[in-house]
C-alpha positions in Angstrom: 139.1 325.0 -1.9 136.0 323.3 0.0 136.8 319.8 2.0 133.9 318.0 3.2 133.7 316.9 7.1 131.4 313.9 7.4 130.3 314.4 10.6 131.8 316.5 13.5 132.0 314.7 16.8 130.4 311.1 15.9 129.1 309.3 18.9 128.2 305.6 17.8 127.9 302.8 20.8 130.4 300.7 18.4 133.2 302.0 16.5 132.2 299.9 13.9 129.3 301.4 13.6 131.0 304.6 12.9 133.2 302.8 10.3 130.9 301.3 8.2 129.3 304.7 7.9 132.4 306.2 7.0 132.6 303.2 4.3 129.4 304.4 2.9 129.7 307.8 2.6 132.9 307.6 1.3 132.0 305.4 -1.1 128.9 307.7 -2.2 130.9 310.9 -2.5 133.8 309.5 -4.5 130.9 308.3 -7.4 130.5 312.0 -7.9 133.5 313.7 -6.8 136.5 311.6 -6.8 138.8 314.3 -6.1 137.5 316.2 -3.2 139.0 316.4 0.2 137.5 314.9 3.3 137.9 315.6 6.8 137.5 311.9 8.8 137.4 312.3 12.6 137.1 308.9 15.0 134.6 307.7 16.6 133.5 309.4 20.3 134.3 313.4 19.9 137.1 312.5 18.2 139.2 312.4 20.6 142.7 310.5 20.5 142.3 307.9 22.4 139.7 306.1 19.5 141.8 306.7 16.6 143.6 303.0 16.9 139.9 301.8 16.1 139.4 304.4 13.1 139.4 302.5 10.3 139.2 305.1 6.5 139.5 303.9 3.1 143.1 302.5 2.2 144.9 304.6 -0.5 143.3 308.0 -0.6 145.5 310.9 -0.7 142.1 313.4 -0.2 141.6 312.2 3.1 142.8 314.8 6.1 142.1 313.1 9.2 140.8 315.8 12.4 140.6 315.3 15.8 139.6 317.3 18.8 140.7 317.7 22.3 139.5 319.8 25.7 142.3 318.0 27.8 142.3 318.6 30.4 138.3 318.5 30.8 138.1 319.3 34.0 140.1 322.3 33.5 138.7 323.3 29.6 135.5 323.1 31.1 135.6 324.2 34.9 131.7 325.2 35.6 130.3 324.3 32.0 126.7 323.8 32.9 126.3 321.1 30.7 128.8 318.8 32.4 129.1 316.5 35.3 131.7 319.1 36.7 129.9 321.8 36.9 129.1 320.9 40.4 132.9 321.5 41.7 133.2 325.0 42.6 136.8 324.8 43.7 140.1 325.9 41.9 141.6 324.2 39.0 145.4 324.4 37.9 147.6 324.3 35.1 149.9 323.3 34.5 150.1 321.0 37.7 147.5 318.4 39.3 143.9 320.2 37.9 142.6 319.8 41.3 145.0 319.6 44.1 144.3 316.7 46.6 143.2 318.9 49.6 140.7 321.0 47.3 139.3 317.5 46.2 138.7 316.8 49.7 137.4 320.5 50.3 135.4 320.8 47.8 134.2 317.6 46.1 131.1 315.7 47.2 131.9 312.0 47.4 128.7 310.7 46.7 127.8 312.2 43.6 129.1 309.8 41.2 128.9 311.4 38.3 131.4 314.3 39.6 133.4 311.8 40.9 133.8 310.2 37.6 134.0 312.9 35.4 136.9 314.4 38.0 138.9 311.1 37.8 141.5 312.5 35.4 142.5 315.2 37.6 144.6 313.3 40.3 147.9 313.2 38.1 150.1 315.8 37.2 148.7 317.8 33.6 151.3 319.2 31.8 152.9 320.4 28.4 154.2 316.3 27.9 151.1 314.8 29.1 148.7 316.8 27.0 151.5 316.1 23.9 151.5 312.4 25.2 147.9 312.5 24.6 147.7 313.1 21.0 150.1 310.3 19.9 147.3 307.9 19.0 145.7 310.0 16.5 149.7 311.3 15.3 150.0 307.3 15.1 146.9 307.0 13.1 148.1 309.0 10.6 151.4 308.3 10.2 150.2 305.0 9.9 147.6 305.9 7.0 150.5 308.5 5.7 147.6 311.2 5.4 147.7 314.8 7.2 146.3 315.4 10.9 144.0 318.4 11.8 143.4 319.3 15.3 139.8 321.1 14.6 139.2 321.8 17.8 140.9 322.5 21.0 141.0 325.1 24.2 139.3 326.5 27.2 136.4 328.3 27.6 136.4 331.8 28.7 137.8 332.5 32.5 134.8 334.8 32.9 132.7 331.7 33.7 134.3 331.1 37.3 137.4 331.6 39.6 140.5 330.0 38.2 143.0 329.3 40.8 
């Protein structure tokens, strides 16, 4: 059985944008194959949070809806190179608060903005609920549509990268 994804991790400015392109191709790909499954993420990574503003064709049973999470980032992603983070070389924690308030002070620089923005999710507590708490928008999505929900992606990158405390 082959589904099609119509695009892995959208990033439009507007989720409308995002919609009426889902519009489209959906509308092209059921001309010539009516029946085939397709895999619908949400607009920015697909991440939960921008599944209340997904918006898929009403009354198609060959829709799975996907969505991907790396929550918590700063933890996921502790050093990734290609991320704001990167430039926190303290511990991170789990379950627990991802960067305890005296290794923020020890270790974070203040006046880079970016890591101070991209570390702004780490001050509460990140747990088994919170992380489950964060998927109900998209589990709302699609009870809402009635169509399945596939998490395509999800986990942590290797420990090898750095010290995990």
């Amino acid at each position: 059985m082959v589904a099609y994804e119509l695009m892995n991790e959208p990033v439009a400015d507007d989720h409308e944008d995002w919609n009426k392109l889902i519009a489209k191709a959906v509308k092209a790909l059921r001309t010539l194959e009516p029946n085939r499954v397709l895999i619908i993420g949400s607009n920015m990574w697909q991440i939960p949070d921008t599944f209340p503003s997904l918006r898929v064709p009403e009354n198609d049973r060959n829709i799975i809806l996907s969505t991907h999470t790396y929550s918590p980032l700063a933890f996921t992603h502790h050093l990734a190179n290609w991320l704001p983070s990167k430039d926190y070389k303290g511990p991170v924690h789990y379950p627990g608060q991802v960067i305890t308030n005296a290794d923020y002070k020890k270790y974070v620089d203040t006046n880079n903005t970016a890591l101070v923005q991209s570390l702004a999710l780490t001050k509460g507590v990140y747990d088994k609920k919170r992380f489950s708490d964060e998927l109900v928008p998209a589990i709302r999505k699609a009870k809402e549509l009635n169509l399945q929900l596939y998490c395509g992606e999800f986990g942590c990158l290797p420990m090898s990268i750095g010290p995990i405390g």
